[in-house]
C-alpha beads as a LAMMPS data file, in Angstrom:
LAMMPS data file: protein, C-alpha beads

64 atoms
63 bonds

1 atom types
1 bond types

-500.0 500.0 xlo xhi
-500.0 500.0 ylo yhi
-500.0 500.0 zlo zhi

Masses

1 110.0

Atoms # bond

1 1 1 65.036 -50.468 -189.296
2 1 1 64.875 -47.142 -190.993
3 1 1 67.834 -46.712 -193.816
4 1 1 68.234 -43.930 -195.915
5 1 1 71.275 -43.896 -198.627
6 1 1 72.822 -41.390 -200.373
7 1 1 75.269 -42.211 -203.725
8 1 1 77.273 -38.872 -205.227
9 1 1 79.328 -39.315 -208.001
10 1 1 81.425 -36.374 -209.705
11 1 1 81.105 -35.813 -213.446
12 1 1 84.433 -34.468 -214.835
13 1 1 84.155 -31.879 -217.874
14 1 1 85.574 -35.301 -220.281
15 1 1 82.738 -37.687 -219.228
16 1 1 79.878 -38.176 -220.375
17 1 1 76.925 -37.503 -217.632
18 1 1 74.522 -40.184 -218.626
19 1 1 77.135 -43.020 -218.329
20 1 1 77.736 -41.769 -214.791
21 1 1 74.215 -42.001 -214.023
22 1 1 73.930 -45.752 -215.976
23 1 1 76.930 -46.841 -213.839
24 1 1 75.752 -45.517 -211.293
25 1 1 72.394 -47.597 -211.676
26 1 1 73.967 -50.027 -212.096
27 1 1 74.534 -50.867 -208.524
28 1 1 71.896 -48.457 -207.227
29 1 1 68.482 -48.842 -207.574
30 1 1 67.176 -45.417 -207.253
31 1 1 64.524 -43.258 -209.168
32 1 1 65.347 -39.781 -209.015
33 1 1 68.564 -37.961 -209.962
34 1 1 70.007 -34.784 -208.958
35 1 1 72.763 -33.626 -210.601
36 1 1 74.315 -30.279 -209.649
37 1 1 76.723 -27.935 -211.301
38 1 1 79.830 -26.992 -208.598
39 1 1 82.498 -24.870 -211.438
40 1 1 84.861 -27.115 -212.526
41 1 1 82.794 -30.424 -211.905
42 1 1 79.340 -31.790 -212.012
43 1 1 77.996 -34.058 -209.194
44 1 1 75.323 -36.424 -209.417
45 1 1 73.733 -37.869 -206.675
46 1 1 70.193 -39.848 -205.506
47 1 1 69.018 -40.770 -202.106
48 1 1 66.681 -43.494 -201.052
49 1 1 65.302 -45.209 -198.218
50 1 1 65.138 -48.590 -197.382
51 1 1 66.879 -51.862 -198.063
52 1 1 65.523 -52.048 -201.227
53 1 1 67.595 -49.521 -203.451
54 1 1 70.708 -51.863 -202.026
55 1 1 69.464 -55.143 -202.915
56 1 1 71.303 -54.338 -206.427
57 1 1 74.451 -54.257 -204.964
58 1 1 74.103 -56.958 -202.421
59 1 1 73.574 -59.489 -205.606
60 1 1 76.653 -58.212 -207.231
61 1 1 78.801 -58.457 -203.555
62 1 1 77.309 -62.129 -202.999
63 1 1 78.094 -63.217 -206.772
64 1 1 82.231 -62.213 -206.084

Bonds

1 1 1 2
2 1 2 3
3 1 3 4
4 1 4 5
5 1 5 6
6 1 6 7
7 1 7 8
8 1 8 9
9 1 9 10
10 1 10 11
11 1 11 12
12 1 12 13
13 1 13 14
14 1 14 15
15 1 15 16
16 1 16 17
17 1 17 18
18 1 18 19
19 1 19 20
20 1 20 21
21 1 21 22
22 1 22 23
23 1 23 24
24 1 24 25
25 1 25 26
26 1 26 27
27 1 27 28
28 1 28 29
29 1 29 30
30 1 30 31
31 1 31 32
32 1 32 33
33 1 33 34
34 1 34 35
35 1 35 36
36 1 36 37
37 1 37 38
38 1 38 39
39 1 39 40
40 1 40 41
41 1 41 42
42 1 42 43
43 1 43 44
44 1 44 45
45 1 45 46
46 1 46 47
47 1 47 48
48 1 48 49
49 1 49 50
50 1 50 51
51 1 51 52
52 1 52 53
53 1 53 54
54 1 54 55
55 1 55 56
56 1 56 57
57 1 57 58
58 1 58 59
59 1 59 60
60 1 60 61
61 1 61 62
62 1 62 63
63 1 63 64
């Protein structure tokens, strides 16, 4: 089964970018980050494929 995954985030002007991107990771395993400017926002987003980048989350889901 193929799976690819995409997590965005925005980045208001008052936070800081690099805790997005930690929180972000997280839950997320992913390598690369692309973070975009869009005005009054930031985004940042990653994209992987495969189960793997999820297992991250699926610990923290089973643990609750």
């Amino acid at each position: 089964m193929k799976v690819r995954t995409r997590v965005e985030a925005l980045v208001h002007p008052t936070e800081d970018e690099a805790k997005v991107v930690a929180a972000i990771s997280n839950v997320f395993d992913a390598k690369n980050y692309v973070k975009e400017d869009r005005g009054e926002y930031k985004v940042v987003y990653c994209e992987a494929e495969g189960m793997e980048p999820l297992e991250k989350l699926r610990n923290l889901l089973r643990r609750e």
